[in-house]
N, C-alpha and C positions, 0 to 999 in steps of 0.2 A: 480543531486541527492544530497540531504542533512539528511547525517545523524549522530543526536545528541540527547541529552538529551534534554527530553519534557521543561523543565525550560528553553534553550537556546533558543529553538526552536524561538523565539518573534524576537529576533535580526536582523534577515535575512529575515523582511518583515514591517520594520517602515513606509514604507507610500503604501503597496498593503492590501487595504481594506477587499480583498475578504480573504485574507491568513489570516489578522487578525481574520476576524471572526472566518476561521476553527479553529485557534490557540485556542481564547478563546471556543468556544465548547469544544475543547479538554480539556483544564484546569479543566472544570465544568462537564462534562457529569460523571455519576455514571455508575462506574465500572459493576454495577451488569445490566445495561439496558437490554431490551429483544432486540433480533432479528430482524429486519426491517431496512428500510430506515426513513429518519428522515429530515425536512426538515431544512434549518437554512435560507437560502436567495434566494427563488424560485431553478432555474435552476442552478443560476450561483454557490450556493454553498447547497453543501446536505452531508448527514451522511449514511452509509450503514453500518449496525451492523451486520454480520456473527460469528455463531461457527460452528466448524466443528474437527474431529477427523484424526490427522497429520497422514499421513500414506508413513512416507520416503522412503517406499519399490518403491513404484507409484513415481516416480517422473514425473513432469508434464512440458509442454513444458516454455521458456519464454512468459509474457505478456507485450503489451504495449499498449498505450493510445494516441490519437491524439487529444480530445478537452477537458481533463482537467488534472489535475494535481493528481494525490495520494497522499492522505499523510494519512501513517497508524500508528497503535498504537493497542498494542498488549495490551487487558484490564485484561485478565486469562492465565496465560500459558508462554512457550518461546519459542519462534519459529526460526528455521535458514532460513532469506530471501537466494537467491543467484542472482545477480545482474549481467548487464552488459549493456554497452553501445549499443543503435541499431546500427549497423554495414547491410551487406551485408549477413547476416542471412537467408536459407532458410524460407516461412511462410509456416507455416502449419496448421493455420485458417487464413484467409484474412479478413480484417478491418471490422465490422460489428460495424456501425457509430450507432445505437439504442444501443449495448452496449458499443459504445466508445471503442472496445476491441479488438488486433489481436495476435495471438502467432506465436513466432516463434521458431524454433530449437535450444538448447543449443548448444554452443559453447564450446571449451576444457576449457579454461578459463576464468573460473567465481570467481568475489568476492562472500564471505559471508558476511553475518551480521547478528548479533546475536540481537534479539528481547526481548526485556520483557518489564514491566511496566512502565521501565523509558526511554524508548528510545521514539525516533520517527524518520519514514523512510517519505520523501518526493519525488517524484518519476516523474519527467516532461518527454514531451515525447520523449527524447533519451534514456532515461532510462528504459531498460529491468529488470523484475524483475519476482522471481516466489516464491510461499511458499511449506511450508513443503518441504525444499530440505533434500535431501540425509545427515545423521547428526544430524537430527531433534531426539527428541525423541517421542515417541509413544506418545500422551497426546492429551487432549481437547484444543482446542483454543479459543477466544472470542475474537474479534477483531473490530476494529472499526477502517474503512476506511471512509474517508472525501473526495470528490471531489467536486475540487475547478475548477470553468474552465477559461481555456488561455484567 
């Protein structure tokens, strides 16, 4: 997991093509874009623009990913990730490979990370992570998730 400020973000991918591209989309996409997926280099690299309304009451399981990489960035809003390494984790969804996507049971100890328009979370697949954790506050989010694949 790499998490820093979007201006650093370049450093920790001078010669992975696919990272660079997410990178600069990220640099250039406008803050205000609508809703959808977005294409940048077929399969291997794509944009998913989600909002949605934090509700830290709901806390939701962890998620993880087996064929591409996350890397998010929070466009409206701040949001508290909580993160943790895949470990020996109960699942409580099993891998479903059409959405890249399985969750698993929190754990007692979890990092945070605090989200806003200057950050960026990158997320490979040891890396457990979930939103709107407990912390968060009530508000709108706009988010723009890039995946990049292994």
């Amino acid at each position: 997991m790499i998490y820093d400020t979007i201006e650093n973000a370049k450093q920790y991918y001078a010669k992975d093509k696919r990272m660079l591209k997410a990178l600069d989309y990220i640099r250039k996409v406008d803050p205000g874009i609508a809703d959808g997926k977005y294409d940048i280099d077929g399969s291997d690299v794509y944009a998913r623009v989600v909002s949605y309304e934090l509700d830290p009451a709901q806390p939701k399981d962890l998620e993880g990913h087996r064929t591409y990489i996350d890397v998010q960035v929070i466009l409206t809003g701040c949001e508290r990730l909580e993160v943790s390494h895949r470990q020996d984790l109960p699942v409580t969804m099993p891998y479903n490979a059409e959405k890249d996507a399985e969750l698993f049971k929190s754990p007692q100890d979890l990092t945070s990370l605090i989200m806003d328009q200057k950050m960026i979370a990158i997320f490979y697949p040891q890396d457990l992570h979930r939103p709107a954790s407990p912390g968060s506050h009530k508000q709108k989010i706009h988010k723009l998730v890039v995946k990049v694949r292994l």
